[in-house]
Every structure is written in structure tokens, then in C-alpha cells.
TISEZA-126952 format. One line per 2 residues: number of its first residue (from 1); their letters; for each residue x, y, z of N, C-alpha, C, O. Coordinates in steps of 0.001 Angstrom, whole numbers, always signed. Layout:
TISEZA-126952
NUM = a = X:Y:Z:X:Y:Z:X:Y:Z:X:Y:Z  ... .
END
This chain:
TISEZA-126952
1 = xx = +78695:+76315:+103544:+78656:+75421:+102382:+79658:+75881:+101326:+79616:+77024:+100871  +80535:+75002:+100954:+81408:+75499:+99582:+80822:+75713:+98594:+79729:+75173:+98427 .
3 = xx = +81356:+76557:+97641:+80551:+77714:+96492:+81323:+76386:+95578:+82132:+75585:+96047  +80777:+76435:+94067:+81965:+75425:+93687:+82780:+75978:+92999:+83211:+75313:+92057 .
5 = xx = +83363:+77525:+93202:+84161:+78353:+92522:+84551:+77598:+93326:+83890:+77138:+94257  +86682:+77176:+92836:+87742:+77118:+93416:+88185:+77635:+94415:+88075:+77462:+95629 .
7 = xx = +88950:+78612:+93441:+89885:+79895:+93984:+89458:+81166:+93180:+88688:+81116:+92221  +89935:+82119:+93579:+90236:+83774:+92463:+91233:+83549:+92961:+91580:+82950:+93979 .
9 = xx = +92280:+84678:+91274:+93118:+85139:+91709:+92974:+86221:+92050:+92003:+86977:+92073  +94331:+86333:+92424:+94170:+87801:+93190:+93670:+89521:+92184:+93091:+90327:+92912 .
11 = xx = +93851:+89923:+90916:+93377:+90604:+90059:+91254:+90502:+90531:+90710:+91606:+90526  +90544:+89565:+90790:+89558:+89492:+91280:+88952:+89872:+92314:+88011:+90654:+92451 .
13 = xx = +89834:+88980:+93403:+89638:+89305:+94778:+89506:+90730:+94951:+88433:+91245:+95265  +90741:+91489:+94721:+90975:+93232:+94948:+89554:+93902:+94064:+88895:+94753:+94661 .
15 = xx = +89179:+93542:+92833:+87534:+93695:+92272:+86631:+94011:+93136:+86028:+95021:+93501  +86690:+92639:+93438:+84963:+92358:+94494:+85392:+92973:+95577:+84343:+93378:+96079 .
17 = xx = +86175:+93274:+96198:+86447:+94185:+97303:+86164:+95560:+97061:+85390:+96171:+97798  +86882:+96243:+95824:+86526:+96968:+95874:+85206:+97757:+95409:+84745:+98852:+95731 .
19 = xx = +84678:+96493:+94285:+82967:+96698:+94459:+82062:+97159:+96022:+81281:+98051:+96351  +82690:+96000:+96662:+82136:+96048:+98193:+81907:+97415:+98768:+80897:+98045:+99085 .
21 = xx = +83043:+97627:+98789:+83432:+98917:+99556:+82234:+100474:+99578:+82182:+101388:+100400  +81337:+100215:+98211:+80697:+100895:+97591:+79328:+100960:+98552:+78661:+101983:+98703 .
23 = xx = +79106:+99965:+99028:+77931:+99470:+99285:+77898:+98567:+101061:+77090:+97773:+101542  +78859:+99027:+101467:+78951:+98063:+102963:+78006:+98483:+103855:+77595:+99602:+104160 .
25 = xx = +77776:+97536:+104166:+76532:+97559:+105257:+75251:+98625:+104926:+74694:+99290:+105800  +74843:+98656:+103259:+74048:+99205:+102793:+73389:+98387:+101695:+72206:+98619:+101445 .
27 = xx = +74064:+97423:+100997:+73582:+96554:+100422:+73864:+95053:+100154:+74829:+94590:+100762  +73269:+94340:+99455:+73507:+92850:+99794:+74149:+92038:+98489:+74377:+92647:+97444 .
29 = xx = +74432:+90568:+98635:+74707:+90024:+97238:+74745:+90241:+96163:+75740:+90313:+95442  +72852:+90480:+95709:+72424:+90969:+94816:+73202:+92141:+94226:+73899:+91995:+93222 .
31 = xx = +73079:+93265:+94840:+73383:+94761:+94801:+74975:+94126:+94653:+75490:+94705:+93697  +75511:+93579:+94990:+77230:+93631:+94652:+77108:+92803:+93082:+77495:+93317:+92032 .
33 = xx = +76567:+91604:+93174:+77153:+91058:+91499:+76062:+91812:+90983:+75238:+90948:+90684  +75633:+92807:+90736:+75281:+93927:+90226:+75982:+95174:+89758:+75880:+95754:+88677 .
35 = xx = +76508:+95377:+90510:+78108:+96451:+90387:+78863:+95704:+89647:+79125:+96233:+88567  +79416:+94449:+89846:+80089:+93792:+89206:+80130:+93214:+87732:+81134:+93167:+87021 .
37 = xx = +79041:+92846:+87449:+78299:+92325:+86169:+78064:+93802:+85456:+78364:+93773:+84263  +77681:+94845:+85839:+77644:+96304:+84975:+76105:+96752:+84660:+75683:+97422:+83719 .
39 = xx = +75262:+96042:+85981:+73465:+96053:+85787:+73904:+97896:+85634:+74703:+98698:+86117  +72422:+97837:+84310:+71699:+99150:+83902:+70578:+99436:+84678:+69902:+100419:+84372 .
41 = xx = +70201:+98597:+85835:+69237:+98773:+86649:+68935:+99953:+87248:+69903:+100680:+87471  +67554:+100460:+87662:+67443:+101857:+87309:+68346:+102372:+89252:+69073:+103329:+89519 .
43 = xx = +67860:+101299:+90117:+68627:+101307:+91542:+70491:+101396:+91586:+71106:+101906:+92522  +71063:+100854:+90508:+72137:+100955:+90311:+72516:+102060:+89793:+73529:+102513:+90325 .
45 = xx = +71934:+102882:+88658:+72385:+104033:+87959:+72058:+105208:+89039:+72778:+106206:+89037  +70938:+105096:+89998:+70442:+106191:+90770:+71584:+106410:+92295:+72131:+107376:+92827 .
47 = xx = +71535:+105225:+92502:+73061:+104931:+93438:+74315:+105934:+92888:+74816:+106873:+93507  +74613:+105518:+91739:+75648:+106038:+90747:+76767:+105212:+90872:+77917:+105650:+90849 .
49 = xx = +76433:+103863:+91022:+76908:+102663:+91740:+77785:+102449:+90128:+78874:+101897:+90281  +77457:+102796:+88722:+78092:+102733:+87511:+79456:+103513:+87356:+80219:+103523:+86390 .
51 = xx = +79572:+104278:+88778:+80861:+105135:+88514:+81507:+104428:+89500:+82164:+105331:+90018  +81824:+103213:+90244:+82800:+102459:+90536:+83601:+102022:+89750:+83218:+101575:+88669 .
53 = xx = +84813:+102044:+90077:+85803:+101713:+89147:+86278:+100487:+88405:+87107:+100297:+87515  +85194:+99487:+89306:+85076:+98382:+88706:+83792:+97971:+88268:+83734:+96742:+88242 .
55 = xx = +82619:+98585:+87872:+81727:+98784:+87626:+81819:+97633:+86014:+82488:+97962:+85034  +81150:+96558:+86075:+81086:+96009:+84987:+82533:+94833:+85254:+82434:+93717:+84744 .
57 = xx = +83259:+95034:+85713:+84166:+94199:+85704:+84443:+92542:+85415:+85442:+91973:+84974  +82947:+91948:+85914:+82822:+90336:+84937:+81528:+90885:+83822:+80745:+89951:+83648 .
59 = xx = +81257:+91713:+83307:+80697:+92246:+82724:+80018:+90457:+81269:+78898:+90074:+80932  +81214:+90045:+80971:+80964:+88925:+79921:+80390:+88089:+80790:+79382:+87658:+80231 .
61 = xx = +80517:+87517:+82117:+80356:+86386:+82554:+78830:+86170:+83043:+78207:+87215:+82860  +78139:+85293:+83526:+76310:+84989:+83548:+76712:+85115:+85252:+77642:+84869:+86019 .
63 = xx = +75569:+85577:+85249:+75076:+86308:+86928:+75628:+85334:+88062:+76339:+85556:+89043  +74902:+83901:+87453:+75453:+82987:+88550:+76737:+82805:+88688:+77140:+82162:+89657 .
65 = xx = +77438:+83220:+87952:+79193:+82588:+88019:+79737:+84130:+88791:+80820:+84275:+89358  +78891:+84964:+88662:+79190:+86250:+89821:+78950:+85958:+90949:+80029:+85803:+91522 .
67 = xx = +77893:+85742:+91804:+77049:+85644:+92923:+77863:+83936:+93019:+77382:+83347:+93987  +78605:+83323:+92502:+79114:+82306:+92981:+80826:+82834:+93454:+81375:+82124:+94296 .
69 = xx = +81512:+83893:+92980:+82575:+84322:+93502:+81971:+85178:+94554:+82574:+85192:+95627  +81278:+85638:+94487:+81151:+86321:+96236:+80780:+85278:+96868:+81307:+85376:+97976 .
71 = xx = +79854:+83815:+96794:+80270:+83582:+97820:+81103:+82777:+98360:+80824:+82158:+99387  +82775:+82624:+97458:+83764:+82238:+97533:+84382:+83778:+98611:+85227:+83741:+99505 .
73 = xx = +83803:+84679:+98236:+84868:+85699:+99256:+84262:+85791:+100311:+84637:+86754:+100981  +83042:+84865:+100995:+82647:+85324:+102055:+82949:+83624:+102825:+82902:+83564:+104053 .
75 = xx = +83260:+82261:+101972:+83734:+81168:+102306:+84841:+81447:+102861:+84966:+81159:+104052  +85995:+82115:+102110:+87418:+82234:+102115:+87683:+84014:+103229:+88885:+84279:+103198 .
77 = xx = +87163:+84717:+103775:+86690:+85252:+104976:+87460:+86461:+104167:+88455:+87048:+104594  +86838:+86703:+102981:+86972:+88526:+102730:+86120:+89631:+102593:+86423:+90810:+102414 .
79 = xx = +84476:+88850:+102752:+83233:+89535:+102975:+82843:+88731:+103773:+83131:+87540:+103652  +81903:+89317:+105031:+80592:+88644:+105457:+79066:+88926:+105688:+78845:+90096:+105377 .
81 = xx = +78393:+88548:+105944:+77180:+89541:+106141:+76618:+89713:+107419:+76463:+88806:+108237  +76341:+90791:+107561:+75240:+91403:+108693:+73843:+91785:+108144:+73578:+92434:+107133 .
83 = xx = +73148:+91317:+108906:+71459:+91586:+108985:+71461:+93116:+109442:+72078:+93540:+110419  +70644:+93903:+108549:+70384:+94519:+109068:+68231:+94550:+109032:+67615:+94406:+107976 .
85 = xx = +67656:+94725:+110153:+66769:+93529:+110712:+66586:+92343:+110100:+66997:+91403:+110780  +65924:+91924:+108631:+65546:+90750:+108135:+66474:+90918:+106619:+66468:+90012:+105786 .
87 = xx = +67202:+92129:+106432:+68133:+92153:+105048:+69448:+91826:+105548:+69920:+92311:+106576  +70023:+90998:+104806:+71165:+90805:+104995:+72399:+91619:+104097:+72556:+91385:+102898 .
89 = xx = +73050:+92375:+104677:+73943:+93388:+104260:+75847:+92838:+104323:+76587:+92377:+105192  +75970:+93185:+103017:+77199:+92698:+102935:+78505:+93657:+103812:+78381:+94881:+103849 .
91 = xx = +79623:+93037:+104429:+80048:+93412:+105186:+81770:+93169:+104996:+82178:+92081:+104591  +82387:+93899:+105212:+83713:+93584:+104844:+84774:+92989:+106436:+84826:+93761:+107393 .
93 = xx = +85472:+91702:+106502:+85636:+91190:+107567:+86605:+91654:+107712:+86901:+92440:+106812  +87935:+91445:+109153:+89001:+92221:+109195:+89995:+92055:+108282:+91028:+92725:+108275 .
95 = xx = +89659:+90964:+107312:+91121:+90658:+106803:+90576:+91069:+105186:+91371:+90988:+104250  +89393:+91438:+105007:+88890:+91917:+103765:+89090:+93711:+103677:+89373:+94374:+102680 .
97 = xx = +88827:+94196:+105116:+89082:+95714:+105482:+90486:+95810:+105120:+90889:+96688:+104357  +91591:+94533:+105886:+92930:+95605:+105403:+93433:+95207:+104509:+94542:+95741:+104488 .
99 = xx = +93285:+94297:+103355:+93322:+94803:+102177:+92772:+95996:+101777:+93543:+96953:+101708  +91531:+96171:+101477:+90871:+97292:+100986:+91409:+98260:+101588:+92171:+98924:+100885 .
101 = xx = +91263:+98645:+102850:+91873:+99727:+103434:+93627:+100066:+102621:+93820:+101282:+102605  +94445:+99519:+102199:+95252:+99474:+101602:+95104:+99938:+100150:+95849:+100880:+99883 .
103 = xx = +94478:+99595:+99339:+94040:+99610:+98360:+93905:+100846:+98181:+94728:+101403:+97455  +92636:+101763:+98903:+91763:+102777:+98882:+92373:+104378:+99206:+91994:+105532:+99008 .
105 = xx = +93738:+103579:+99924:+95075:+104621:+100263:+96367:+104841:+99219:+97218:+105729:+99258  +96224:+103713:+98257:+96746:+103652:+97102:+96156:+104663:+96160:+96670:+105486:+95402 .
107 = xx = +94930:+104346:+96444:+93845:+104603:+94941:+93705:+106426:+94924:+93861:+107104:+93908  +93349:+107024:+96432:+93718:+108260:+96564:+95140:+108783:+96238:+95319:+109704:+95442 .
109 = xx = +96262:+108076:+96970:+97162:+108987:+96258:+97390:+109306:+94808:+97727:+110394:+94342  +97098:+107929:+94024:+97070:+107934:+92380:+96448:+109181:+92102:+97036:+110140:+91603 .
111 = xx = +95162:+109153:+92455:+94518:+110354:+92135:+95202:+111768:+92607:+94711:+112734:+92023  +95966:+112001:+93300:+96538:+113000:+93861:+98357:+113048:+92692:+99135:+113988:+92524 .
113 = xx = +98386:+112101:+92331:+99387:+112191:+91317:+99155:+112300:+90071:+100158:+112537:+89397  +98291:+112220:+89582:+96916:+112482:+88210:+96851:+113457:+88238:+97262:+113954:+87189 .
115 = xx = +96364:+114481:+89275:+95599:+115898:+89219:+97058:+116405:+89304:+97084:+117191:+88357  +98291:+116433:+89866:+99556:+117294:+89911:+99901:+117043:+88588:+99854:+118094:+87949 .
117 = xx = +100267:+115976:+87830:+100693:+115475:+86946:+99922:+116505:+85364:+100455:+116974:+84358  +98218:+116482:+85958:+97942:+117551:+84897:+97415:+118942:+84851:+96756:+119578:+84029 .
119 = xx = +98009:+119233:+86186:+98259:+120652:+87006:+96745:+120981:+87064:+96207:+121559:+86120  +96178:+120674:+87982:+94642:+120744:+87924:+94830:+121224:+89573:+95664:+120826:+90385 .
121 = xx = +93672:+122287:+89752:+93456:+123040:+90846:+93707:+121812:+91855:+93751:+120611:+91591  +93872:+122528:+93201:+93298:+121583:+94010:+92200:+121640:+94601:+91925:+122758:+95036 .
123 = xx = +91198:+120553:+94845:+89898:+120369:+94956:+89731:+120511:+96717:+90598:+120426:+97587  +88442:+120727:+96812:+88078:+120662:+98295:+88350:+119900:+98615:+87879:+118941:+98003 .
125 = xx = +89425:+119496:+99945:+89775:+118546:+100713:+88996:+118330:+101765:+89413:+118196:+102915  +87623:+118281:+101354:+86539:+117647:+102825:+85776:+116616:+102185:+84743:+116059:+102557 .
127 = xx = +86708:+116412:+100801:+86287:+114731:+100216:+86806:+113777:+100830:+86418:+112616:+100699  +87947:+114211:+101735:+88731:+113057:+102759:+88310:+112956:+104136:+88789:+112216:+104996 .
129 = xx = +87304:+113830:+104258:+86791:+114516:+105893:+85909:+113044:+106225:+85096:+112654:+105386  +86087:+112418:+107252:+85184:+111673:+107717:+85113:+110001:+107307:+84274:+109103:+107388 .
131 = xx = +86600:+110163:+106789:+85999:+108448:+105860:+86662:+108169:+107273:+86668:+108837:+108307  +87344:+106664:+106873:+87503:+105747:+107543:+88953:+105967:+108809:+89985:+105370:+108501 .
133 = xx = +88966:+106499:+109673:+90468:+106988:+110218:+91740:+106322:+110363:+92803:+106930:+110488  +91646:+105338:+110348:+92618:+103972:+109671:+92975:+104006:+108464:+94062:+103481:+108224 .
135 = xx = +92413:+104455:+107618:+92381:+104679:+106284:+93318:+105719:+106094:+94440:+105548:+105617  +92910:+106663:+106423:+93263:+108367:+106333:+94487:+108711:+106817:+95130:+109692:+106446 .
137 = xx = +95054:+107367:+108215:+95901:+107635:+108793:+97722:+106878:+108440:+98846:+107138:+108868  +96921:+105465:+107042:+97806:+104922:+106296:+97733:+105962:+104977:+98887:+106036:+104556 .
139 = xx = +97185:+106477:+104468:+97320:+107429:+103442:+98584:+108450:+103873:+99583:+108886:+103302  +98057:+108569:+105025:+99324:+109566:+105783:+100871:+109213:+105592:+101902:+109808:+105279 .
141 = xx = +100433:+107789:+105986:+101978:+107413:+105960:+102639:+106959:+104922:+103864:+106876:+104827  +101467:+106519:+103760:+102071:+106394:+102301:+102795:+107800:+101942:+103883:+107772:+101366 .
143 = xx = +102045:+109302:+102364:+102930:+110073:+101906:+104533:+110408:+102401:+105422:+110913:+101716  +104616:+109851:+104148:+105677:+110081:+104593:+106435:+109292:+103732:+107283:+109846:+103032 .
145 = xx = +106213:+107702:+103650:+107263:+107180:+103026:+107699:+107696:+101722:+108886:+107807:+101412  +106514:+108069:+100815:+106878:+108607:+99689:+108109:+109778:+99781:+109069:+109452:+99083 .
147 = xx = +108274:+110983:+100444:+109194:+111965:+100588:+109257:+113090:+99584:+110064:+113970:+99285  +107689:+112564:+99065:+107432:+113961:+97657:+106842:+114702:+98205:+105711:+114478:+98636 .
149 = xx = +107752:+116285:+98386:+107100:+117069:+98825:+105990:+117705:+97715:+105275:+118668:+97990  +105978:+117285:+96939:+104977:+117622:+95783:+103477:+117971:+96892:+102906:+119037:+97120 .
151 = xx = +103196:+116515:+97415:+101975:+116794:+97747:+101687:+117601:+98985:+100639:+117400:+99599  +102669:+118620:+99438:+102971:+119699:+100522:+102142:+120649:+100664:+101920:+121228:+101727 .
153 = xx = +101284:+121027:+98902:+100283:+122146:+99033:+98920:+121350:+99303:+98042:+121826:+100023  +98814:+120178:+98711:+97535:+119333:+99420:+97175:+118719:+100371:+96161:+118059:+100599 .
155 = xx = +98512:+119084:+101237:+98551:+118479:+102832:+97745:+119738:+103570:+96943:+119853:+104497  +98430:+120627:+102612:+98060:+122456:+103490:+96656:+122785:+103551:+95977:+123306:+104435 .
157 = xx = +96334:+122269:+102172:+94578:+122490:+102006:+94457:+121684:+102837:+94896:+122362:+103766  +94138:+120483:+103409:+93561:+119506:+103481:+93671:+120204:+105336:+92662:+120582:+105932 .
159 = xx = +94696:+120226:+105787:+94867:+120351:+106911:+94062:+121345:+107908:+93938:+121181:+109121  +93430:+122640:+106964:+92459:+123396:+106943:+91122:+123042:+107575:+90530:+123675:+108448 .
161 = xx = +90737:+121861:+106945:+89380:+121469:+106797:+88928:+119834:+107699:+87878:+119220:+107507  +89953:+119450:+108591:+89963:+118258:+109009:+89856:+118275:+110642:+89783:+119422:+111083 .
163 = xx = +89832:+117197:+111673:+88955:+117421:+112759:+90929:+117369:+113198:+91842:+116875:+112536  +90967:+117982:+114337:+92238:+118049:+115253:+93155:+117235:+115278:+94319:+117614:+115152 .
165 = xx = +92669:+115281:+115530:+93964:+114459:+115321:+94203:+114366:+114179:+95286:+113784:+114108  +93738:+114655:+112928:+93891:+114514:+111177:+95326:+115494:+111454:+96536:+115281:+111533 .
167 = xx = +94251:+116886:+111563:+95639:+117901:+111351:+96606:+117202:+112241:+97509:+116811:+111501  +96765:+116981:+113025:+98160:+116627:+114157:+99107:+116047:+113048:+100153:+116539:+112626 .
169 = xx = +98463:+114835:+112665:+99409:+114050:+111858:+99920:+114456:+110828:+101025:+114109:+110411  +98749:+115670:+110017:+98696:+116007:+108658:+100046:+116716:+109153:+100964:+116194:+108520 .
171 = xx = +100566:+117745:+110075:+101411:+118324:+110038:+102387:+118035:+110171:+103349:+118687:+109762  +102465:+116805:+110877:+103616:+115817:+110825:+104408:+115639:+109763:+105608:+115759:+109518 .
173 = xx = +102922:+115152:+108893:+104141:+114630:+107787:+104135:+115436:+106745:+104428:+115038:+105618  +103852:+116459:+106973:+104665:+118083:+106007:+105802:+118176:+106514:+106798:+118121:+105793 .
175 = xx = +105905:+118356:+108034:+107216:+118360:+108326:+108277:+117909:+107685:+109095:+118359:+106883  +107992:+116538:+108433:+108487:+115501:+107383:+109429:+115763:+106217:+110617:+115815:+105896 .
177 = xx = +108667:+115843:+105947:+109046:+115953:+103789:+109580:+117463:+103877:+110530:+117708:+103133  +109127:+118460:+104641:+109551:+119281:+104276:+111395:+119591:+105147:+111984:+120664:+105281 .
179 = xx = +111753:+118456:+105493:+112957:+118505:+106253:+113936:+117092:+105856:+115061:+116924:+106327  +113227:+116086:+104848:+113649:+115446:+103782:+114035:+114388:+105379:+115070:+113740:+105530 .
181 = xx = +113261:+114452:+106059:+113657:+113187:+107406:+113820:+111957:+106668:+113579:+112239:+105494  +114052:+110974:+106752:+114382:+109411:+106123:+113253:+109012:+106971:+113120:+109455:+108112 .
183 = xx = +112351:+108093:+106375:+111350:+107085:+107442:+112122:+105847:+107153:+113137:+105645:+106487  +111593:+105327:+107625:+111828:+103291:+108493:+111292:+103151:+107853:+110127:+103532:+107967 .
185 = xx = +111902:+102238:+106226:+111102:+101616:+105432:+110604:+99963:+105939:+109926:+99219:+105230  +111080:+99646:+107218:+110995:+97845:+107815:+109555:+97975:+107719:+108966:+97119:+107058 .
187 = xx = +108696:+99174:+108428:+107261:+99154:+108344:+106213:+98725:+107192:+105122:+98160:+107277  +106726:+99058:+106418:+106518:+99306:+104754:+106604:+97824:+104543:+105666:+97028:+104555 .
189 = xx = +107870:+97580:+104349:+108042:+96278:+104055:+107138:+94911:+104854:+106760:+93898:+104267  +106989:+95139:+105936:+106230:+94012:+107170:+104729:+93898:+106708:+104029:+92898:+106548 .
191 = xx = +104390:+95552:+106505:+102776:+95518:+106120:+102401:+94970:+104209:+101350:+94695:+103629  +103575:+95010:+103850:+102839:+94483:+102017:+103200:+93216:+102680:+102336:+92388:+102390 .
193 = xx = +104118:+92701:+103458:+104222:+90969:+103749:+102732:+90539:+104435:+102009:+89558:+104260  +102630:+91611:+105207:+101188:+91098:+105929:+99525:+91013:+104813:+98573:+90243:+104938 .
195 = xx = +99701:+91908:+103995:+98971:+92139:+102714:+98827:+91192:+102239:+97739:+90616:+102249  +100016:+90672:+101601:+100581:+89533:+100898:+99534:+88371:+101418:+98452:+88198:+100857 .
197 = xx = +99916:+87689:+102412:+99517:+86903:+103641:+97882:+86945:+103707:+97491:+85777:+103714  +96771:+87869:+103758:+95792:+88348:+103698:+95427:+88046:+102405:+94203:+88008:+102280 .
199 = xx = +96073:+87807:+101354:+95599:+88142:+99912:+94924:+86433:+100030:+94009:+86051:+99300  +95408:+85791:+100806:+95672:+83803:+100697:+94353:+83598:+101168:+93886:+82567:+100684 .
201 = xx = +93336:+84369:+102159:+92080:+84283:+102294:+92209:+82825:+103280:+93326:+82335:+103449  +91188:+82297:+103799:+90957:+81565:+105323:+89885:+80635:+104696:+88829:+80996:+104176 .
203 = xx = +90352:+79368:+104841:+88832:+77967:+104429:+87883:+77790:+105440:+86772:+77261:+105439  +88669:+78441:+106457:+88224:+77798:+108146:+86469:+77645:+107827:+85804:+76611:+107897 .
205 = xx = +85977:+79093:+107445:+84082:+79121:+107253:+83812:+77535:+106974:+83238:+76709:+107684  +84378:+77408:+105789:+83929:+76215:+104950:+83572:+74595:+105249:+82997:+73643:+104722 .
207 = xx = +84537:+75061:+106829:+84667:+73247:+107127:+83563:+73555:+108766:+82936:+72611:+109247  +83521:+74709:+109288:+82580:+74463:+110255:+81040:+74552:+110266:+80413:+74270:+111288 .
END
């Protein structure tokens, strides 16, 4: 059924995604325009669901005009849901994952240019242990393309503490940088086109 939200732009879409992300296949609607709207609810603060980065983000707007853009992102195929037995759990679809997955490889390196930037120790690198390996493995290659060997001592920690194919790659792309190799920026370029493309979201749900 069409939501009678329109469209989002894209400043939104990347929001509710990354609200999502918080909560996949652990919680539902509710629990997302909850994150979103900035609930003081005592399930939200205990979560610590208030330290998302978009936490509050339609914060002015009334509940229903929230819970009516999600379900514009699950019309337009950038969330969907799975039951888990009789709850229905919000779920991120493939073309909602690689955005986000993109995003979330962005959002780490920032943070890895923050903490150099204000010369701050480096932290245990088994905060990266176990997430998503698709994820972990475009983070990788954001640093190859980057060619800052800056982040050379947080490859080193990190490489320490990670399961065998992590390190493989991790050492790769120290190499890498540490031999100033040139990467193939065509890759780079194909995947923000494919991003791009993904950002346009799918009506197809809507009409079957």
C-alpha cells in the first residue's frame, strides 16, 4: 500500500538508514521512529539507542509523519521486515545494506581522522572485530584508495586482534601505502555511480 509520503530526499533516506542499522533484526517500526523522533523512553535510553548519531533527527516533526517515512523506505525497497516469530523486525534490503554499508565505512574512517587529527591514543581495535565483513573489507579499500599512510599505526593495531582473512588484507593495504602503489581509481568511481543509482530507491513493492 502507498504511504502518502511522496519522496525523501536523500539527507533523510541516509537518516533512517542509519537509524536502522542500530536495531536490525532486533527491533521494529515503532523502535525506529523512536530513534528518530529522539523518544526519552526508558527502552530507548537503556538500549543507549540516544547515542545514535541521528538520534532525534525529525525530532520537531509528530510521530505519524515519522512512521509514515519508514514506510516510504520499506515501499521504495530500503528497509523490509522479517518476523521474527509473531514480531516483526525491521530489516535492511540489499539495496538499503549497500548504501549503509558505504556509509558506515565512511563514518569509521572519519572517526579514525578525528582521533589522529587530535592525537588521541589509539583505542582497542576489537571494536572492528566481527562486524559486518563486507563492511570491513570496503573500509579496507577506502584506506587503499586514500594512500594516507597516516592510518599505518592503526592498521598495525588492528591487524593484531582480527581473525586471519582481516589480517591478510589488513596487510595488504599497509603495504600498499607503505610503497605509495597507485590504486585503480575506475573502482571508486563505478561504486559512488552504483550508490548514486541505489540512492533512487525501487516503486516496484508499491504496485504489486
Amino acid at each position: 500500500m502507498e504511504t502518502a509520503t511522496q519522496s525523501l530526499p536523500e539527507h533523510e533516506i541516509l537518516a533512517i538508514l542509519r537509524a536502522a542499522d542500530e536495531i536490525i533484526a532486533q527491533g521494529g517500526r515503532t523502535l525506529l521512529a523512536k530513534i528518530l523522533k529522539g523518544s526519552r523512553e526508558k527502552k530507548v535510553l537503556a538500549l543507549e539507542l540516544d547515542k545514535c548519531p541521528v538520534y532525534g533527527y525529525f525530532k520537531p516533526e509528530k510521530m505519524e509523519a515519522v512512521k509514515e517515512k519508514i514506510e516510504w523506505m520499506i515501499d521504495y525497497d530500503f528497509l523490509d521486515i522479517q518476523y521474527s516469530g509473531k514480531l516483526p523486525m525491521i530489516v535492511f534490503t540489499e539495496r538499503g545494506w549497500y548504501i549503509e554499508r558505504d556509509r558506515r565505512a565512511d563514518e569509521f574512517l572519519a572517526e579514525w581522522d578525528k582521533w589522529i587529527e587530535e592525537d588521541q591514543p589509539i583505542p582497542d581495535m576489537t571494536y572492528l572485530k566481527d562486524r559486518n565483513r563486507g563492511m570491513i573489507l570496503l573500509l579496507l579499500k577506502k584506506v587503499q584508495e586514500s594512500g594516507e599512510t597516516k592510518y599505518i599505526p592503526y592498521l598495525e593495531a588492528w591487524e593484531q586482534v582480527d581473525y586471519k582473512k582481516v589480517r591478510a588484507e589488513i596487510r595488504k593495504t599497509i603495504g600498499m601505502l607503505k610503497s605509495g602503489e597507485q590504486v585503480d581509481r575506475s573502482e571508486a568511481l563505478e561504486r559512488q555511480q552504483e550508490w548514486n543509482e541505489a540512492l533512487k530507491g525501487s516503486a516496484h513493492r508499491i504496485y504489486s
